[in-house]
PLY file of the C-alpha trace (Angstrom):
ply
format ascii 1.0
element vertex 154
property float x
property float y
property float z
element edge 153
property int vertex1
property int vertex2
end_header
32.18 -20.58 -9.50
31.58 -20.20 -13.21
28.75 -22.42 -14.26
27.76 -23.70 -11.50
24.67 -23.14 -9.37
24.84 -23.01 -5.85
22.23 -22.95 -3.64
22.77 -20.88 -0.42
20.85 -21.04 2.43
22.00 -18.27 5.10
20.92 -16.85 8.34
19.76 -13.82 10.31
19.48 -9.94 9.86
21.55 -6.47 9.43
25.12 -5.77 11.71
27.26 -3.41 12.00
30.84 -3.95 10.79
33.90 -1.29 10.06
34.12 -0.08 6.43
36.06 3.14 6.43
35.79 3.69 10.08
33.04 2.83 12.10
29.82 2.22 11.44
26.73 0.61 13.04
24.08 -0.70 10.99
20.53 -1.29 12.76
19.41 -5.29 13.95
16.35 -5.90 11.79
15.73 -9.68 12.52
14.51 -11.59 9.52
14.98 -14.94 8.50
17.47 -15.26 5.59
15.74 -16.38 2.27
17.09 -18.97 0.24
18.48 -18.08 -3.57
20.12 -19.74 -6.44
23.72 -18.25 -7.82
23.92 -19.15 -11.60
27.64 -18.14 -13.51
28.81 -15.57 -11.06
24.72 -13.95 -10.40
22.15 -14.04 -8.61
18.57 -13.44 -11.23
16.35 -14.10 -9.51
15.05 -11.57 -6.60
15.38 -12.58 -2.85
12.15 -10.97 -1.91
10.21 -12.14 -5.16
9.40 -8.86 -5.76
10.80 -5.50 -7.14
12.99 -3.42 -5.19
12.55 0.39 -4.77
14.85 2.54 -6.02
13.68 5.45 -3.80
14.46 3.55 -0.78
17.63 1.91 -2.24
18.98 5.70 -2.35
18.17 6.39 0.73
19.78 2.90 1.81
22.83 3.59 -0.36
23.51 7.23 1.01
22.69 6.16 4.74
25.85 6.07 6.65
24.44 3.55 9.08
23.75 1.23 6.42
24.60 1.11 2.94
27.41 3.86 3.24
27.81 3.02 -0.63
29.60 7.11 -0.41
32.33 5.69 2.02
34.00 4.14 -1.11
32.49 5.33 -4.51
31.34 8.60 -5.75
27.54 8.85 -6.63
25.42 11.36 -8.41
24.35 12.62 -4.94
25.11 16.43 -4.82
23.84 17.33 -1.16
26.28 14.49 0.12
29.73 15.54 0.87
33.08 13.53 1.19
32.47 10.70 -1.55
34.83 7.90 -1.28
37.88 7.06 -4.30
38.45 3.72 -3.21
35.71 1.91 -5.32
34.43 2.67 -9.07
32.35 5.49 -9.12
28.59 4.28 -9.38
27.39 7.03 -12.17
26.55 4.72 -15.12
26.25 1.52 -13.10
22.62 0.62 -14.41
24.80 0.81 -17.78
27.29 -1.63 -16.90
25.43 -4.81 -15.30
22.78 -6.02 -14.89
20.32 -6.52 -11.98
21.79 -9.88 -11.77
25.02 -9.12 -11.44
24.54 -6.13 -9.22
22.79 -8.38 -7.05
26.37 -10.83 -6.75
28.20 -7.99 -6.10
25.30 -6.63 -2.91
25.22 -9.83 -1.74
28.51 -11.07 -1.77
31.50 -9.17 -3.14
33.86 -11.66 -2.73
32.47 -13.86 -5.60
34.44 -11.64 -7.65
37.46 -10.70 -5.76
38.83 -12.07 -2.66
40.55 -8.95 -1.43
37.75 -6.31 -2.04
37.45 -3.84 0.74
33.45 -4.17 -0.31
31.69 -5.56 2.23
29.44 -8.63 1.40
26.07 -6.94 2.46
23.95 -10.41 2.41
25.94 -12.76 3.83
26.66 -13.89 7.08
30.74 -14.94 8.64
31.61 -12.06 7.98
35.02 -10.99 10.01
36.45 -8.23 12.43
33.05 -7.63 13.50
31.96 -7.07 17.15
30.64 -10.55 19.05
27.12 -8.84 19.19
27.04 -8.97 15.25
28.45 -11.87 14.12
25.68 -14.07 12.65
24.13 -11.34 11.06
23.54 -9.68 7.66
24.52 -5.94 6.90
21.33 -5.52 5.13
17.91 -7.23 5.22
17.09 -8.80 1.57
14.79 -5.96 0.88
17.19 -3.56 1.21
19.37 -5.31 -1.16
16.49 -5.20 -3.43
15.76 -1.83 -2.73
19.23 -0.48 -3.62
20.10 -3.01 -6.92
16.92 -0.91 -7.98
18.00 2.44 -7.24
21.77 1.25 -8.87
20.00 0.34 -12.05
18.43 4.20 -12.28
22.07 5.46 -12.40
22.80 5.20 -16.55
0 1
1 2
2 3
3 4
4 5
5 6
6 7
7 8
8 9
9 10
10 11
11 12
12 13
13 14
14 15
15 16
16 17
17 18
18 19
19 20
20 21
21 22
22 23
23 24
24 25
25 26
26 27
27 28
28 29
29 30
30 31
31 32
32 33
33 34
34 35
35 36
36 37
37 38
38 39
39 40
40 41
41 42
42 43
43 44
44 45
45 46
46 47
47 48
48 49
49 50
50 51
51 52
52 53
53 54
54 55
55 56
56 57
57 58
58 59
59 60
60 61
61 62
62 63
63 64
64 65
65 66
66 67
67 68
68 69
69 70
70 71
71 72
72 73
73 74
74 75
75 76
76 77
77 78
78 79
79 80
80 81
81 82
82 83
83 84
84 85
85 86
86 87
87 88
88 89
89 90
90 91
91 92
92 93
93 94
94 95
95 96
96 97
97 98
98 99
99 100
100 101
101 102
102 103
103 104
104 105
105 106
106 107
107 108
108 109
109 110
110 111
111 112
112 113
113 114
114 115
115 116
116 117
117 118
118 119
119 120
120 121
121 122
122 123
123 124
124 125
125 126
126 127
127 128
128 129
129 130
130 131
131 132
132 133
133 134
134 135
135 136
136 137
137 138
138 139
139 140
140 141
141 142
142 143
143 144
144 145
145 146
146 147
147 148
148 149
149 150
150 151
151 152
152 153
């Protein structure tokens, strides 16, 4: 996908899938926004606007929705039982940018096919139950919201 740009139009809103058990993530229908993927990122903002990195921690650390802990270890003390399958996410505000972060939120994949990482803005996604399927692990705010808080963590 290197120097290209894609434009992606997807669909609907947040599912549940099974990422290191299971987990059920709560149906917020929104319509999926449109955005532009330029060498391997994604710069500009699917909202148009900032994320929050308060509510992108909470999002991250949520085991309903982000579950981020399931597979890296994070800088959050009062949660136990991080995950070691993933790169820990300490200095990740260090090591790409929003952009990039962004990819990676969206869809994991871009970067490696057989990432466990779930693609958390992107529909198709497989082994999910029939209720799900069409839908988006997390809304684009969310996304937003925890590319923010991942860009705190230097």
């Amino acid at each position: 996908m290197k120097n290209k740009k894609l434009l992606a139009k997807l669909s609907a809103a947040a599912f549940g899938v099974a990422v290191a058990g299971a987990i059920s993530f709560g149906a917020q229908a929104e319509e999926m926004v449109s955005f532009e993927i330029v060498d391997e990122t994604i710069p500009q903002s699917l909202t148009g606007k900032a994320g929050d990195p308060v509510a992108g921690r909470k999002t991250a650390i949520n085991r309903k929705k982000g579950n981020c802990l399931a597979c890296h270890v994070m800088p959050i003390p009062e949660q136990q039982f991080h995950g070691l399958i993933g790169p820990t996410l300490d200095d990740t505000g260090d090591r790409f940018t929003e952009a990039e972060l962004r990819m990676r939120m969206v869809d994991s994949k871009v970067f490696d096919e057989s990432t466990m990482m779930p693609s958390f803005y992107k529909t198709g996604q497989h082994m999910v139950l029939k209720k799900f399927v069409g839908k988006t692990i997390l809304s684009a705010q969310e996304v937003e919201d925890v590319v923010a808080y991942l860009m705190t963590l230097k």
